[in-house]
Structure formats: C-alpha cells, structure tokens
Residue, then its C-alpha position, 0 to 999 in steps of 0.5 A: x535529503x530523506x530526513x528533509x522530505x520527512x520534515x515536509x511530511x510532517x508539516x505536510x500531516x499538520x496542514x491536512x489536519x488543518x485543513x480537513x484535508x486528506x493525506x494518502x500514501x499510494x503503492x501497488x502490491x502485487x501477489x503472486x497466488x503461491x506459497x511465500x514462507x514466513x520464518x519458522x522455528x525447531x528445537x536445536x540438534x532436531x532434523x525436522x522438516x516440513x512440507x510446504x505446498x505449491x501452486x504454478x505461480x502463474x496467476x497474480x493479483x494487483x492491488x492498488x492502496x492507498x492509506x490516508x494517515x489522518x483517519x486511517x482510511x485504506x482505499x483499495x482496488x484489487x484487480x488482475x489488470x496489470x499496473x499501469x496508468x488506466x489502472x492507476x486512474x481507475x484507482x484515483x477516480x474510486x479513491x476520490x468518490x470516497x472523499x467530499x470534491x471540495x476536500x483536497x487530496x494530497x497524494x504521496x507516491x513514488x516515481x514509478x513511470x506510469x505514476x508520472x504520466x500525463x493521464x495520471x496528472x491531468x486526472x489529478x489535476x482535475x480532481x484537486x489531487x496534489x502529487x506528492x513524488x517520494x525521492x527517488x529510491x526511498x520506500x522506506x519513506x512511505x508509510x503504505x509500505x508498512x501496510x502492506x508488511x502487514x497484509x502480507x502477515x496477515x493474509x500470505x504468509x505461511x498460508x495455502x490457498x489452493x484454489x486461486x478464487x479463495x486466494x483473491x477472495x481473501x484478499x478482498x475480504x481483507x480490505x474490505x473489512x480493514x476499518x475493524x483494524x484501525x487502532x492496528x493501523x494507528x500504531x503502525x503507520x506513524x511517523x517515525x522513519x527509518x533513515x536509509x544510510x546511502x554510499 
C-alpha cells in the first residue's frame, strides 16, 4: 500500500511540474516551551554530568506548515490557538494568498479528524485546493516530517530559552527567514521514502 501511494506521489510531483501547479505537504508541529535534549557525548570511564535547565512546560506553540516540494516554499502559521479546523482554515486562507487562485494546490496530509471535517473541505473545494489523504498511520510518508526533524534541530534541541516570548520569536524568525535554507531543504526533502514494514 505505502510503496503504491508513493508511485502516486511521484506521478502526482511530475503533473504539478507540468502543470505549474503546487505540491504542499501539511502537518501540524506542536512545542512545548521546555528543554527537549538532543543526544550527547563523554569520554568513556568519565562520570560527568550536566546540568540542563527547565521551564513549567505549560505554555505551547502550534505551528502549522506546509512545504511545497516543487520550490521549496515553507507557508507557516504559528499560533497558540489549538489545532483544529478554524485553525486549519485560517491556514489554508494564508497558504492560498501565497499562490496565483488560477494555480491549483494539491495538498498532502494525513486523516487527522479536523483535517477531514467539512469547513476544511469546502474551504478547499472553493479554493481549488485537492486534499490528498496520506494512508492511514504512514508519517513516514510526508515529507514535511523531515522539516520539522530539522526545525527541531536547528531551533529546540539543546537550547534554553527562559522567557516564553524569546521562544516563539525564534521560532518565528525561523520560518520567516527559511527561504535562506532552500538548497538545505532541496536535499532533505526528496523522494526517497522509507518503507515502514507492518505485522
């Protein structure tokens, strides 16, 4: 099933390009504003240890993305409105004034309930936006996974941030400047998928 949703995936890519057409893959990160430890290194036979700092954890950000795998173009809403589907079709009315109306948007994303509820299709429908539902429990499937392994790199992992408004600045800063990091993305997010073997 995944190998054959990939096969449509690749087409799918070929008929946008054709097409002049955009490919978006779509998902919703959530961070919470607290340390997230990455993996570290010591001299073997050393007890050495370090100290990591902390916030309450209570406070979280949503960011909704999307990354069209044509050019490479990241559209992202961050808010700390929770996800669901006002919230997705805000996103979908912010993603669409970046594209021509005449342009068709082929959107990749999984079955996420509010992605599947009816104001998220009708928005779609009148916007030329075509839904494109990922199988179910594949996230090895969408590429925009692989940004946000990237973003969480970049921009969580092993890094402090004591003030919650630094936190979501950063974050923001990030996305709006991401187009500097396009050759970065062109290298990560390629076809080549992972085949996630099922019982």
């Amino acid at each position: 099933m995944q190998k054959k949703f990939v096969r449509k995936l690749v087409r799918l890519k070929h008929k946008c390009i054709k097409e002049k057409s955009a490919l978006i893959f779509f998902d919703p990160a959530h961070q919470v504003h607290n340390s997230n430890n990455g993996n570290a290194w010591q001299f073997k036979g050393r007890k050495q240890t370090k100290e990591v700092k902390s916030n309450t954890g209570r406070r979280r950000v949503n960011i909704i993305g999307g990354v069209n795998v044509i050019t490479m173009k990241v559209t992202a809403l961050v808010t700390e409105d929770n996800c669901d589907k006002k919230t997705i079709v805000a996103y979908m009315k912010k993603m669409r004034r970046h594209y021509p109306k005449k342009n068709k948007i082929y959107m990749v994303l999984d079955n996420a309930r509010y992605n599947r509820s009816k104001e998220v299709k009708e928005m779609a429908n009148s916007n030329n936006i075509q839904l494109v539902y990922l199988p179910a429990y594949c996230p090895n499937l969408n590429l925009i996974e692989r940004l946000w392994k990237y973003f969480k790199k970049e921009v969580i992992k092993n890094k402090y941030y004591e003030q919650f408004e630094e936190f979501i600045s950063v974050i923001i800063e990030f996305f709006k400047n991401i187009h500097q990091r396009k050759d970065e993305l062109a290298t990560l997010l390629n076809f080549k998928f992972g085949i996630i073997k099922t019982i």
